[in-house]
Predicted model as a PDB file, atoms N, CA, C, CB and O in Angstrom, pLDDT in the B-factor column:
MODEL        1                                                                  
ATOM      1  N   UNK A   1       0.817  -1.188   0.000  1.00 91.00           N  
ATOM      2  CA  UNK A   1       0.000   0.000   0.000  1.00 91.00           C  
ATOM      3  C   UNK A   1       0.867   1.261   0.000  1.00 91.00           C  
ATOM      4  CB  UNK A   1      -0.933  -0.007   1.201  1.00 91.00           C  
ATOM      5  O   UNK A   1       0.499   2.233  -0.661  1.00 91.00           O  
ATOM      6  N   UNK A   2       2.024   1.295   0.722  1.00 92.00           N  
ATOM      7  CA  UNK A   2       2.883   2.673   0.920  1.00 92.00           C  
ATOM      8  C   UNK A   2       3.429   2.577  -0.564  1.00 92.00           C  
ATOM      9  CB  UNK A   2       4.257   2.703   2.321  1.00 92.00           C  
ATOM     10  O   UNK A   2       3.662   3.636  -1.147  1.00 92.00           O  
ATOM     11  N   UNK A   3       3.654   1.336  -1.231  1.00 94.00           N  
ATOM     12  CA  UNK A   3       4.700   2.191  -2.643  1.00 94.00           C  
ATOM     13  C   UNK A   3       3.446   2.475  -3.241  1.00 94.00           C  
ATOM     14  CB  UNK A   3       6.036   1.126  -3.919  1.00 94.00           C  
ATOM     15  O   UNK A   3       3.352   3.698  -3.346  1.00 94.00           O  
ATOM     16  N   UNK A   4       2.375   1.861  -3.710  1.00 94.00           N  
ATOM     17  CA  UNK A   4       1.135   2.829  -4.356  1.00 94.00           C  
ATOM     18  C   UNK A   4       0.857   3.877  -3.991  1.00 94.00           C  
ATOM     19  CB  UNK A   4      -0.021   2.444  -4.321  1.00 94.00           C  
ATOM     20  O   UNK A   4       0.131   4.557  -4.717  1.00 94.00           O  
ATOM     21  N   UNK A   5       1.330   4.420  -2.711  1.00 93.00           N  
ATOM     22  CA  UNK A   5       1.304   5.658  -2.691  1.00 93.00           C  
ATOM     23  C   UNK A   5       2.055   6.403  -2.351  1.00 93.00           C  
ATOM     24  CB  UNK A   5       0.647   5.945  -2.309  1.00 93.00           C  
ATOM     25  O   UNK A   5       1.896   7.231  -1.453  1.00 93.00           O  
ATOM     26  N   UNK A   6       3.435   6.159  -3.315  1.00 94.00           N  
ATOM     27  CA  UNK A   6       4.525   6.776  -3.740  1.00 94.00           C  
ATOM     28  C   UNK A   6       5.354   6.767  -2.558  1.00 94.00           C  
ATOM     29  CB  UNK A   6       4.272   8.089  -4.317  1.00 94.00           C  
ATOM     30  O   UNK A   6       6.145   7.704  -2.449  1.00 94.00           O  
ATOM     31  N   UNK A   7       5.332   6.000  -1.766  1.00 95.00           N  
ATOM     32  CA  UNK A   7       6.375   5.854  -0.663  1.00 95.00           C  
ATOM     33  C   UNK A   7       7.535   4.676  -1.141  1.00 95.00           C  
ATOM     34  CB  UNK A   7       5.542   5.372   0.839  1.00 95.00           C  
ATOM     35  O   UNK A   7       7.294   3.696  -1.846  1.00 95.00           O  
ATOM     36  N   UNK A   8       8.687   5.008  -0.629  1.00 96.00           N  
ATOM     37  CA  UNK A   8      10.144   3.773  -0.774  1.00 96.00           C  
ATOM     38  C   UNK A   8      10.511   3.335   0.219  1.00 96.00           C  
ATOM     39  CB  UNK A   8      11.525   4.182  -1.287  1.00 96.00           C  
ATOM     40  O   UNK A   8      11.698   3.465   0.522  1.00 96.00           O  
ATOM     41  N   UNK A   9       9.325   2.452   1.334  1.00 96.00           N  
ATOM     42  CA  UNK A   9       9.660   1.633   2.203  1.00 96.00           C  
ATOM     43  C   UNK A   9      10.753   0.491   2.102  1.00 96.00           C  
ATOM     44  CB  UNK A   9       8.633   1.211   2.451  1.00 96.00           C  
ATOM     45  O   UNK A   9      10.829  -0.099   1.024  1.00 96.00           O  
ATOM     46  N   UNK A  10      11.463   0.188   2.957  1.00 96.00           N  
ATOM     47  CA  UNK A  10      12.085  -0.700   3.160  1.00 96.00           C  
ATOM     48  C   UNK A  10      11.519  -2.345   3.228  1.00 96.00           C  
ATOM     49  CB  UNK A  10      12.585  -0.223   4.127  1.00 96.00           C  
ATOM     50  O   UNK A  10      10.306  -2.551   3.257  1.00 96.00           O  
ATOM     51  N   UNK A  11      12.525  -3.511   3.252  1.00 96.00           N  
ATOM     52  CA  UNK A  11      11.942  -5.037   2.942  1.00 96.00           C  
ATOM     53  C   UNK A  11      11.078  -4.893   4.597  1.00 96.00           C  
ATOM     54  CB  UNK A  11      13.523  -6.698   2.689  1.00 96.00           C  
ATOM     55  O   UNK A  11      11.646  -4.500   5.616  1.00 96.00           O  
ATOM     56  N   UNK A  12      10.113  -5.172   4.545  1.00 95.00           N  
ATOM     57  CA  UNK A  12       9.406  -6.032   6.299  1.00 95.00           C  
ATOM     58  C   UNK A  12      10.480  -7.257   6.938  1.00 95.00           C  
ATOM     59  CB  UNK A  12       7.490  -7.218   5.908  1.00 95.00           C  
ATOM     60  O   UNK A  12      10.977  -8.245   6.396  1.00 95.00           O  
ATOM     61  N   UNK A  13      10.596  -6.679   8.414  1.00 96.00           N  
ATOM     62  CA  UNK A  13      11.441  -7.722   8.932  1.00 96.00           C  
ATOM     63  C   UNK A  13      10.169  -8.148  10.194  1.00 96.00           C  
ATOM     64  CB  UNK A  13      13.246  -7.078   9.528  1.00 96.00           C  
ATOM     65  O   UNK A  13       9.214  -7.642  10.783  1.00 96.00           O  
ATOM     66  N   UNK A  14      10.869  -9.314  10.105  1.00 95.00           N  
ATOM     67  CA  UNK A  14       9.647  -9.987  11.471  1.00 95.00           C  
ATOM     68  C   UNK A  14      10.523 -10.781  12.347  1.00 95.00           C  
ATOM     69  CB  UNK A  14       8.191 -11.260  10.864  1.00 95.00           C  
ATOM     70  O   UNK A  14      11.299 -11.673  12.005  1.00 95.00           O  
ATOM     71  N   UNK A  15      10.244 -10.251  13.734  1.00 91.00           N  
ATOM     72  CA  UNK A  15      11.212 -10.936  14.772  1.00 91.00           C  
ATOM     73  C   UNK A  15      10.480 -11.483  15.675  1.00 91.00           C  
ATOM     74  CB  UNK A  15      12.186 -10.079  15.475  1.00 91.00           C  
ATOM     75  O   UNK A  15       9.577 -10.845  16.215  1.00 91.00           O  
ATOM     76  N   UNK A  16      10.785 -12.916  16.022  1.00 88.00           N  
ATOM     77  CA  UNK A  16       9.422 -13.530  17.038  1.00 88.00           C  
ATOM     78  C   UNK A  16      10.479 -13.152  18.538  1.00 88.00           C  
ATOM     79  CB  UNK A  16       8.836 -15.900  16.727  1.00 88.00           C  
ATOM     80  O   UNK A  16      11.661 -13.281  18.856  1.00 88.00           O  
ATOM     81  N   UNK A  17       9.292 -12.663  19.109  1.00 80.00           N  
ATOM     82  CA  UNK A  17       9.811 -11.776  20.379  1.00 80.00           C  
ATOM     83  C   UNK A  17       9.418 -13.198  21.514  1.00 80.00           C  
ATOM     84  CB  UNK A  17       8.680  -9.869  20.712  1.00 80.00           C  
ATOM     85  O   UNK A  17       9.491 -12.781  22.670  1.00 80.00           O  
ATOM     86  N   UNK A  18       9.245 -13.883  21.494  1.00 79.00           N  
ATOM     87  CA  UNK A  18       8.698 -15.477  22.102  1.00 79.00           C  
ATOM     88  C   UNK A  18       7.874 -15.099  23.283  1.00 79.00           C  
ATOM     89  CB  UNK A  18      10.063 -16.671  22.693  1.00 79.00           C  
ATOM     90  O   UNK A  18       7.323 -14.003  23.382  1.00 79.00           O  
ATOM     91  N   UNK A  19       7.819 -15.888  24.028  1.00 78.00           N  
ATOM     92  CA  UNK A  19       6.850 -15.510  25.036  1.00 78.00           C  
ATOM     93  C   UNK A  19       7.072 -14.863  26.389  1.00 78.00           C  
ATOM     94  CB  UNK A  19       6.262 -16.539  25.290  1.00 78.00           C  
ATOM     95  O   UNK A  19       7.952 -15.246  27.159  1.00 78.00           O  
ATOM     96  N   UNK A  20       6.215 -13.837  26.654  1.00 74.00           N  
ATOM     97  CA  UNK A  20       6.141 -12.611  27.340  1.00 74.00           C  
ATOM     98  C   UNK A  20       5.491 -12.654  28.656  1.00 74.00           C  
ATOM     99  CB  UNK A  20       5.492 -11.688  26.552  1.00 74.00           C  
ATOM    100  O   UNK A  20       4.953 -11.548  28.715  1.00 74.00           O  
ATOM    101  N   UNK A  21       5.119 -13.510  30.160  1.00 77.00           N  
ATOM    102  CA  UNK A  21       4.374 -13.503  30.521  1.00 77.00           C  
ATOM    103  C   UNK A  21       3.582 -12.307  30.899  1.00 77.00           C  
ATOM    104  CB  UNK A  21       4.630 -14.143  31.039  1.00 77.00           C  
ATOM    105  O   UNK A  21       4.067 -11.354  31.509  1.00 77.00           O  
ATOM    106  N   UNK A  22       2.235 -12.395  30.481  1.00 76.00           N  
ATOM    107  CA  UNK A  22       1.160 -11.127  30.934  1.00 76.00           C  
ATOM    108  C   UNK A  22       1.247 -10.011  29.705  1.00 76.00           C  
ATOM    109  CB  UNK A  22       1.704 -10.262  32.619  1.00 76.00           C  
ATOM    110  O   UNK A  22       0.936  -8.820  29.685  1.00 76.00           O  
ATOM    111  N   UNK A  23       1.766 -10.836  28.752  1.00 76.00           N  
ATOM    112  CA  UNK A  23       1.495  -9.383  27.637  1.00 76.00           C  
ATOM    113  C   UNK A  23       1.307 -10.202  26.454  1.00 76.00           C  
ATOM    114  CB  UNK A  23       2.976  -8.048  27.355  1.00 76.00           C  
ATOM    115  O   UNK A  23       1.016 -11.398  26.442  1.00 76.00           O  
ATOM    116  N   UNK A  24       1.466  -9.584  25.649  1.00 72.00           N  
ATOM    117  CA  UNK A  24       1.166 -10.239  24.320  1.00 72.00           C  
ATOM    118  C   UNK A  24       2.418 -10.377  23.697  1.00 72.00           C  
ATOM    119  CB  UNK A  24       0.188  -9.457  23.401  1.00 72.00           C  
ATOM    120  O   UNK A  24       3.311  -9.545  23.541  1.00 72.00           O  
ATOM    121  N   UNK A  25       2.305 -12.213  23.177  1.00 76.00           N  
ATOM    122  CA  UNK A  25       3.274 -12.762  22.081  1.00 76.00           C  
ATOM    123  C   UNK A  25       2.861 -13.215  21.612  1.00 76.00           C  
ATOM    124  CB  UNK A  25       4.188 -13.356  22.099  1.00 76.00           C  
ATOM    125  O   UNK A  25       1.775 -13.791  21.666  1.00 76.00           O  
ATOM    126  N   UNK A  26       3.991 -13.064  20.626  1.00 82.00           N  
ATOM    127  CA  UNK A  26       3.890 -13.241  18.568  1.00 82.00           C  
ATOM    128  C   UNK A  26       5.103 -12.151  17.771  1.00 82.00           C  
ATOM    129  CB  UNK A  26       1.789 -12.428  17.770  1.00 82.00           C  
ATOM    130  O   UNK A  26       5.737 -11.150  18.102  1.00 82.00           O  
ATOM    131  N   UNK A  27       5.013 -12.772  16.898  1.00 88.00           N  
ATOM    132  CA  UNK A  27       5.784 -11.737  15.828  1.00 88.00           C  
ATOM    133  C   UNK A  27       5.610 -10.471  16.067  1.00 88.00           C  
ATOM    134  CB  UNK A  27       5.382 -11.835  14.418  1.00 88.00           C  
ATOM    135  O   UNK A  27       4.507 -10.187  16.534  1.00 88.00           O  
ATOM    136  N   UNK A  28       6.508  -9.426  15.861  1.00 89.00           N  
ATOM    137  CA  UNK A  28       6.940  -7.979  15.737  1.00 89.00           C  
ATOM    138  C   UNK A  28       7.863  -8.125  14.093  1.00 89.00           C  
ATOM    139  CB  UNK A  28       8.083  -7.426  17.372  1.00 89.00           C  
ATOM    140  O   UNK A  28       8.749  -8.754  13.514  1.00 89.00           O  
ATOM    141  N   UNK A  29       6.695  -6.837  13.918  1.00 92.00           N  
ATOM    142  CA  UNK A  29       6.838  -6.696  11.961  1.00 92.00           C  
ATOM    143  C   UNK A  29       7.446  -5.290  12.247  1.00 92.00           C  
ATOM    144  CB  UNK A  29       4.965  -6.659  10.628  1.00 92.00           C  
ATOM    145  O   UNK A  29       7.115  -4.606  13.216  1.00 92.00           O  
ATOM    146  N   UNK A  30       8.245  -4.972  11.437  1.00 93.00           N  
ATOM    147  CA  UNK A  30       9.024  -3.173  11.106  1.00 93.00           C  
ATOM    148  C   UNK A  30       9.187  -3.160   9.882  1.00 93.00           C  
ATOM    149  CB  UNK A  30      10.660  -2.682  11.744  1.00 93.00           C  
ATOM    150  O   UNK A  30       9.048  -4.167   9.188  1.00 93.00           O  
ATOM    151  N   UNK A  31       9.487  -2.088   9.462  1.00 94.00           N  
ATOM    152  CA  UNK A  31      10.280  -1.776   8.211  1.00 94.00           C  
ATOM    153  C   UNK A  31      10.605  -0.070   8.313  1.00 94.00           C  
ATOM    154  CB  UNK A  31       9.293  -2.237   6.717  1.00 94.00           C  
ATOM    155  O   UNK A  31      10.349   0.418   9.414  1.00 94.00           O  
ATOM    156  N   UNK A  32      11.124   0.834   7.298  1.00 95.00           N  
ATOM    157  CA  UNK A  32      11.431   2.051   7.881  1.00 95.00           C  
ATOM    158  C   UNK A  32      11.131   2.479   6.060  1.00 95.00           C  
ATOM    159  CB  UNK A  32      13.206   2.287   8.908  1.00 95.00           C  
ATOM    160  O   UNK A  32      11.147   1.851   5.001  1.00 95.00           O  
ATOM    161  N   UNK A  33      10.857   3.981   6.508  1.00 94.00           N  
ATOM    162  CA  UNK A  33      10.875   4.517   5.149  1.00 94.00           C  
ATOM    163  C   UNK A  33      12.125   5.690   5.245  1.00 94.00           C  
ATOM    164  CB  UNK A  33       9.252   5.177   4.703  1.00 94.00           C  
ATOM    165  O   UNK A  33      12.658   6.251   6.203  1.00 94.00           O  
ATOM    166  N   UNK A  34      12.283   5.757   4.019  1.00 94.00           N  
ATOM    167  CA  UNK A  34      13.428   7.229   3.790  1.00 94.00           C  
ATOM    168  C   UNK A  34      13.113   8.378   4.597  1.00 94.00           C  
ATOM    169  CB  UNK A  34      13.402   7.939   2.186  1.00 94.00           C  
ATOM    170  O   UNK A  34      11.979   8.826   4.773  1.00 94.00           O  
ATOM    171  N   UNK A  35      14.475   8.950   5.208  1.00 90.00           N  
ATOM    172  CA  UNK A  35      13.986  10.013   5.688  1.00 90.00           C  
ATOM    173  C   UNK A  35      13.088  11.529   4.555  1.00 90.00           C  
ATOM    174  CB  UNK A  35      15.319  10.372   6.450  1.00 90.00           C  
ATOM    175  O   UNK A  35      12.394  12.478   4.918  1.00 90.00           O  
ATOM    176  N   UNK A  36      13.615  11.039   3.010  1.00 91.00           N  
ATOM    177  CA  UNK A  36      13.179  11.679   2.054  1.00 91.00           C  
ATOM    178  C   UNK A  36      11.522  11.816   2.175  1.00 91.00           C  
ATOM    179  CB  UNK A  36      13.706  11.014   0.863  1.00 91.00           C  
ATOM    180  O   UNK A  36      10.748  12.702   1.814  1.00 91.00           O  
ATOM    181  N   UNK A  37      11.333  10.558   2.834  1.00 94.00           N  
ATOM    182  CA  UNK A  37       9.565  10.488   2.609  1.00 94.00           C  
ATOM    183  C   UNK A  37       8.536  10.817   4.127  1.00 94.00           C  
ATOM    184  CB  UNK A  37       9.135   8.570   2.041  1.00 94.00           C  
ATOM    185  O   UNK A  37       7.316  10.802   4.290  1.00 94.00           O  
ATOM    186  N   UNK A  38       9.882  11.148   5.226  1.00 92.00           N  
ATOM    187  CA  UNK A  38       8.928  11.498   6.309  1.00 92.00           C  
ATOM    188  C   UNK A  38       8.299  12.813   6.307  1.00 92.00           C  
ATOM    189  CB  UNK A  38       9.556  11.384   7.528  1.00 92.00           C  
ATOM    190  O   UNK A  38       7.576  12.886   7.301  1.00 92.00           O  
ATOM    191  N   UNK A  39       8.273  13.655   5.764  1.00 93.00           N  
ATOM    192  CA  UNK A  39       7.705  14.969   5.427  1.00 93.00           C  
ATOM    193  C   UNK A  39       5.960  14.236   5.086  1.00 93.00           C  
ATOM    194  CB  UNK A  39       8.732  15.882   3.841  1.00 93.00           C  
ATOM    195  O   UNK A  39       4.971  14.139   5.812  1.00 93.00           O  
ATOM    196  N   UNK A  40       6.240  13.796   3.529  1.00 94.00           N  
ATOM    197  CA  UNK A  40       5.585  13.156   3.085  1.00 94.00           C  
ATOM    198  C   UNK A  40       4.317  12.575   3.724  1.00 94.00           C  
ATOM    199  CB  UNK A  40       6.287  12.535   2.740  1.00 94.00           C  
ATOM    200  O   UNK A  40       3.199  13.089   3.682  1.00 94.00           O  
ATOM    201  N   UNK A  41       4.789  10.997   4.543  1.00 94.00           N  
ATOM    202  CA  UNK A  41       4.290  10.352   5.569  1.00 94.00           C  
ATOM    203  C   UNK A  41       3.526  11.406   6.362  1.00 94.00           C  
ATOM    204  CB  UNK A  41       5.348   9.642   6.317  1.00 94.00           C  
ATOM    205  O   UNK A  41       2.361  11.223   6.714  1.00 94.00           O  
ATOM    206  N   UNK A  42       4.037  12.230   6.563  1.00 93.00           N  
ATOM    207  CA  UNK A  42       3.545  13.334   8.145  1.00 93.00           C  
ATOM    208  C   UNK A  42       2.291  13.957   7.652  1.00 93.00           C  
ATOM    209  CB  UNK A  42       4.835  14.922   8.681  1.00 93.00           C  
ATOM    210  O   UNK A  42       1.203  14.004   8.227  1.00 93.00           O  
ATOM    211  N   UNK A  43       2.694  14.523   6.252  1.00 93.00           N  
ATOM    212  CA  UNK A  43       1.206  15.204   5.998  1.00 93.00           C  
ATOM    213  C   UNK A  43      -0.252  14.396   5.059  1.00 93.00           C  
ATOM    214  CB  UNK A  43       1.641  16.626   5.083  1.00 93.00           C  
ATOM    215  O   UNK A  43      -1.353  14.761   4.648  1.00 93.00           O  
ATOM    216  N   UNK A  44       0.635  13.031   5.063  1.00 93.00           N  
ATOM    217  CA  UNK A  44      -0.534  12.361   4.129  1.00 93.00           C  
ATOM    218  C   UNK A  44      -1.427  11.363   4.556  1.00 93.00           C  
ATOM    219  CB  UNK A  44      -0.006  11.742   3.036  1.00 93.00           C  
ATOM    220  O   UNK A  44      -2.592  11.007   4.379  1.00 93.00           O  
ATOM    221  N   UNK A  45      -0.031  10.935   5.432  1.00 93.00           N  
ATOM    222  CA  UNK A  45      -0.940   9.913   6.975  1.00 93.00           C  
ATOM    223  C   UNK A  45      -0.687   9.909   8.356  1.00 93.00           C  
ATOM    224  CB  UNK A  45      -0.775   8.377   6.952  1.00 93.00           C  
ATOM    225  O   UNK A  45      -0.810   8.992   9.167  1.00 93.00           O  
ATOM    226  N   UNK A  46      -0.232  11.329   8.537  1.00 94.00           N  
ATOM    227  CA  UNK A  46      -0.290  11.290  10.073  1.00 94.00           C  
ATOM    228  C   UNK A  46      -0.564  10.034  10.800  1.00 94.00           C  
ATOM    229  CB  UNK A  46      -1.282  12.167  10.516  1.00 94.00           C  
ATOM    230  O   UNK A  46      -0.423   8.838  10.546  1.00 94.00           O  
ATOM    231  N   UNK A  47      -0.982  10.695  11.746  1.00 94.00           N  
ATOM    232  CA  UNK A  47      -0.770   9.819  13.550  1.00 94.00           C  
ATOM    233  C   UNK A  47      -2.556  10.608  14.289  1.00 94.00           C  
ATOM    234  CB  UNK A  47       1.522  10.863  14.988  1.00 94.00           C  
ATOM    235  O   UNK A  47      -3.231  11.589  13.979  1.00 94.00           O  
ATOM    236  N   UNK A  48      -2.663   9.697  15.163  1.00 95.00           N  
ATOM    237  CA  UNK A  48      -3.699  10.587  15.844  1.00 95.00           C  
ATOM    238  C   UNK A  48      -3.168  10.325  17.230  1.00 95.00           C  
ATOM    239  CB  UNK A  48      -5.399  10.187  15.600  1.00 95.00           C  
ATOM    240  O   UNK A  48      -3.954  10.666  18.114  1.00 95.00           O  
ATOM    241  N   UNK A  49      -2.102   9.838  17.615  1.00 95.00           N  
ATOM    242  CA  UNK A  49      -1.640   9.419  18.748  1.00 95.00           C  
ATOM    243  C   UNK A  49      -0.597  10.781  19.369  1.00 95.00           C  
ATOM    244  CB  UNK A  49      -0.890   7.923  18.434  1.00 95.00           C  
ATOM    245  O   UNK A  49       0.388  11.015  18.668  1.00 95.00           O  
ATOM    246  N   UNK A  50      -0.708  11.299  20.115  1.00 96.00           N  
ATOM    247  CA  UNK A  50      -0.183  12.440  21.011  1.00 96.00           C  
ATOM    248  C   UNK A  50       0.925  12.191  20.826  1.00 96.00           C  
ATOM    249  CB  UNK A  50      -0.490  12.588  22.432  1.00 96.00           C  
ATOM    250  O   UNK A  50       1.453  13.127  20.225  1.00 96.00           O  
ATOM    251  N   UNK A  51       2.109  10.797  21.179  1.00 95.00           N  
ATOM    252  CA  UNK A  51       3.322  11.059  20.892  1.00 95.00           C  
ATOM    253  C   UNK A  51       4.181  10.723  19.844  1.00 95.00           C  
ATOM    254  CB  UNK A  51       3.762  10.792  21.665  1.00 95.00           C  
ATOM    255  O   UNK A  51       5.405  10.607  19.775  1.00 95.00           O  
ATOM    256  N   UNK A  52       3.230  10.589  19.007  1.00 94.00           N  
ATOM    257  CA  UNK A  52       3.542  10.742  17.456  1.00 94.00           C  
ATOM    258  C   UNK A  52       3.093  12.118  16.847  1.00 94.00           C  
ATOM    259  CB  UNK A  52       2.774   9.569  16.615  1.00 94.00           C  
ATOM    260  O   UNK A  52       3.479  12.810  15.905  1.00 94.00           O  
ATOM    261  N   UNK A  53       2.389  12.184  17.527  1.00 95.00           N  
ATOM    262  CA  UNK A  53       2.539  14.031  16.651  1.00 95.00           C  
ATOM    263  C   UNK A  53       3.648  14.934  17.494  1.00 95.00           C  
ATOM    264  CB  UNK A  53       0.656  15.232  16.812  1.00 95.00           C  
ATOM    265  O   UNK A  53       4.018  16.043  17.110  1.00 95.00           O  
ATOM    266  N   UNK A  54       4.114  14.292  18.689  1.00 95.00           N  
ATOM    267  CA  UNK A  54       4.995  15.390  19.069  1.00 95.00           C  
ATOM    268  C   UNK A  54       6.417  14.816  18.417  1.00 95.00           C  
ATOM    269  CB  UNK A  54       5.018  15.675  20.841  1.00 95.00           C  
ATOM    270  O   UNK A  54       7.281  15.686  18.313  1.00 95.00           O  
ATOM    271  N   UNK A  55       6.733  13.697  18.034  1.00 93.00           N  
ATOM    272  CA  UNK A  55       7.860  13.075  17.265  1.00 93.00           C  
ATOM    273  C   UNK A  55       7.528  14.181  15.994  1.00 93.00           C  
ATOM    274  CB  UNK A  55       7.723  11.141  16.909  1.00 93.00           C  
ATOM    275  O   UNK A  55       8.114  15.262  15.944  1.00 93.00           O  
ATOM    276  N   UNK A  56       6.430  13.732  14.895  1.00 94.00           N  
ATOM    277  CA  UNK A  56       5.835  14.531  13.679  1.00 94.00           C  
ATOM    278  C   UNK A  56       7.198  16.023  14.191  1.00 94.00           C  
ATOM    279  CB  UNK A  56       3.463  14.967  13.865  1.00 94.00           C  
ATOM    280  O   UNK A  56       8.358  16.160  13.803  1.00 94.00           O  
ATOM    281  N   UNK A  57       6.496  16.754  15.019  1.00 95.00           N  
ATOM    282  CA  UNK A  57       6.529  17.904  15.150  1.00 95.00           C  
ATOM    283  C   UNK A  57       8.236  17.988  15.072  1.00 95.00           C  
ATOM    284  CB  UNK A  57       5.683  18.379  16.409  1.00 95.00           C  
ATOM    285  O   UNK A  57       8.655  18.668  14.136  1.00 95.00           O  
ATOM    286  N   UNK A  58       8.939  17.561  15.684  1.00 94.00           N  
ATOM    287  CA  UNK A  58      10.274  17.545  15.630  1.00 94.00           C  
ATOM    288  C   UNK A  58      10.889  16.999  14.512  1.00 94.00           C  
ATOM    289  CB  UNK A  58      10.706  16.981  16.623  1.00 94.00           C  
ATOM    290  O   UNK A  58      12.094  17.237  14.436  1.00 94.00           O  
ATOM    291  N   UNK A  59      10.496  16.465  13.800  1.00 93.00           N  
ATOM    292  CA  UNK A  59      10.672  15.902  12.139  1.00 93.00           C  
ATOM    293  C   UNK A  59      10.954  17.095  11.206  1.00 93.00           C  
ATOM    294  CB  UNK A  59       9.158  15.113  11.484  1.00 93.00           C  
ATOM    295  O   UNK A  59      11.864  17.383  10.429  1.00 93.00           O  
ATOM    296  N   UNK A  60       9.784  17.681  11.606  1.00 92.00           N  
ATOM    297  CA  UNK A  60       9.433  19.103  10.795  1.00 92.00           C  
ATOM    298  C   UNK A  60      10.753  20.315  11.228  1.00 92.00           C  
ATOM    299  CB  UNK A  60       7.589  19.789  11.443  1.00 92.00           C  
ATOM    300  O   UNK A  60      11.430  21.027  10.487  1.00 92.00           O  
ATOM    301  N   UNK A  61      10.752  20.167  12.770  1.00 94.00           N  
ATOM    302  CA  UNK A  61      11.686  21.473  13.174  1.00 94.00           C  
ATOM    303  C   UNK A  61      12.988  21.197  12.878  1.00 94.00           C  
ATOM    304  CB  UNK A  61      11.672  21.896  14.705  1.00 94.00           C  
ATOM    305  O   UNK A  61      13.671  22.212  12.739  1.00 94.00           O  
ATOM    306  N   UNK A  62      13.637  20.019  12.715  1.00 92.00           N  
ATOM    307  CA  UNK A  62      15.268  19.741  12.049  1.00 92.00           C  
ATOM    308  C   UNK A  62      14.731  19.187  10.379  1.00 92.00           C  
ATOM    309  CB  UNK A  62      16.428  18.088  13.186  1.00 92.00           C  
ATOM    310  O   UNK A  62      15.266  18.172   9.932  1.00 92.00           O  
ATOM    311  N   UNK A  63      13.826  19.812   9.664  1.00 90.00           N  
ATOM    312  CA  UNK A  63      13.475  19.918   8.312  1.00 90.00           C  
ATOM    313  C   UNK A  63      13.817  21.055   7.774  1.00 90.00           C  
ATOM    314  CB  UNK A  63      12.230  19.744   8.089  1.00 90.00           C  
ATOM    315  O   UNK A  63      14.570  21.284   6.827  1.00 90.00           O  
ATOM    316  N   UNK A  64      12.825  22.194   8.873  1.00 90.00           N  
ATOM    317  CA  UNK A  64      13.232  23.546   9.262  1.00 90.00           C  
ATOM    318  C   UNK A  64      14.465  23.979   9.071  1.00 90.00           C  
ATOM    319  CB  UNK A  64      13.045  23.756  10.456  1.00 90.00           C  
ATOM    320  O   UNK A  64      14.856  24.792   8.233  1.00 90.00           O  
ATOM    321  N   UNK A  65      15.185  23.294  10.037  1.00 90.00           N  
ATOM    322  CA  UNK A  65      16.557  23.605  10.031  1.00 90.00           C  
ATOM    323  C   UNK A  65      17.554  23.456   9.450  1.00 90.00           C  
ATOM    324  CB  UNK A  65      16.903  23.402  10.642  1.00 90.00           C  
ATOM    325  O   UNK A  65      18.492  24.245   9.340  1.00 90.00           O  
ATOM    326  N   UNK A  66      17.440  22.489   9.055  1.00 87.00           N  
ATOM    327  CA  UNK A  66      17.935  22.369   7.838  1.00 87.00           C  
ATOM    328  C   UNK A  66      18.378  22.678   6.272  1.00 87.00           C  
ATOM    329  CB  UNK A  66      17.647  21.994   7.872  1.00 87.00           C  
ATOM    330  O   UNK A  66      19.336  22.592   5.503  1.00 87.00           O  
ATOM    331  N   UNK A  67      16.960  23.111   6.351  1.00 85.00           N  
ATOM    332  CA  UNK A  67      16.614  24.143   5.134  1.00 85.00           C  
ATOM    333  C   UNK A  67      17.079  25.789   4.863  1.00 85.00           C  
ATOM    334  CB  UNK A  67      15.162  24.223   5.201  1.00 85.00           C  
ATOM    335  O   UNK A  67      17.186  26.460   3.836  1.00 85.00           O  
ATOM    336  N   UNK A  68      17.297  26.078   6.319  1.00 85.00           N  
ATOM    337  CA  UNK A  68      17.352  27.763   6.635  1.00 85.00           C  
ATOM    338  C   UNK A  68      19.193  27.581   6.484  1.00 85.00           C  
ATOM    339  CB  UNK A  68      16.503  28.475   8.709  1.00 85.00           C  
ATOM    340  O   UNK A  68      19.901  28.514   6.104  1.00 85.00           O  
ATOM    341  N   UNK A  69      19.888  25.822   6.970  1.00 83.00           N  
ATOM    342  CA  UNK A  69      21.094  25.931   7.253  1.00 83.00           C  
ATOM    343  C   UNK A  69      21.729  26.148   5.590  1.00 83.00           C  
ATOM    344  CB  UNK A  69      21.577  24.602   8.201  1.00 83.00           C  
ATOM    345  O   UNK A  69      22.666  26.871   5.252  1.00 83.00           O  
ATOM    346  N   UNK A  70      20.678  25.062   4.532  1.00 78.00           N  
ATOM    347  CA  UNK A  70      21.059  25.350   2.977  1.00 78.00           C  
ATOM    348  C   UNK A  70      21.105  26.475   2.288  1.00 78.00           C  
ATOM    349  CB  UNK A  70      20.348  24.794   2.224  1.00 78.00           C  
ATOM    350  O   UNK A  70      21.764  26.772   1.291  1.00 78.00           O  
ATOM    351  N   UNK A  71      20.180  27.198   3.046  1.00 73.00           N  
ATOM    352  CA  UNK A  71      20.035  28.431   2.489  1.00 73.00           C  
ATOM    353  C   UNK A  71      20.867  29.861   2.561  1.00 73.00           C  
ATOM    354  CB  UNK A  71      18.987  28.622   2.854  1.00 73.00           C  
ATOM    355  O   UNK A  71      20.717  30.923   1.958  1.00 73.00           O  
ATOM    356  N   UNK A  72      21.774  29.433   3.527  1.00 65.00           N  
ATOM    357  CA  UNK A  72      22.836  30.832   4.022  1.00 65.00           C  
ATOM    358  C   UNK A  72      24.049  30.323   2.695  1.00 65.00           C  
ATOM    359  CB  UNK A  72      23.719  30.731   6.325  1.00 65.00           C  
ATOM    360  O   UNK A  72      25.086  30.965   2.528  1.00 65.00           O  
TER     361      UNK A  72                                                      
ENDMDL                                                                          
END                                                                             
């Protein structure tokens, strides 16, 4: 679904985390996308989760900075 919509995710890795008493086990899936595409990610599918928008938010401010640093 992310490369149909123009994202360049990475292969899925799956690590069996084995058993946990009192929590939940099973597989743990990741993969990561370019930092090229977290801009992207941020404004097309956000988060509705509080500390993902405050991560979001700091994405943006060394984007910021970045940009102002290319620009001198």
């Amino acid at each position: 679904m992310l490369i149909d919509l123009g994202f360049h995710p990475s292969e899925i890795h799956t690590r069996d985390r084995g058993k946990v008493p009192g929590k939940f086990s099973g597989p743990e899936h990741h993969f990561s996308i370019p930092e090229e595409d977290h801009l992207k990610f941020i404004e097309e599918i956000g988060s509705e989760r509080e500390e993902h928008k405050r991560r979001f938010q700091l994405i943006r401010q060394v984007d910021e900075e970045r940009k102002g640093r290319k620009g001198r």
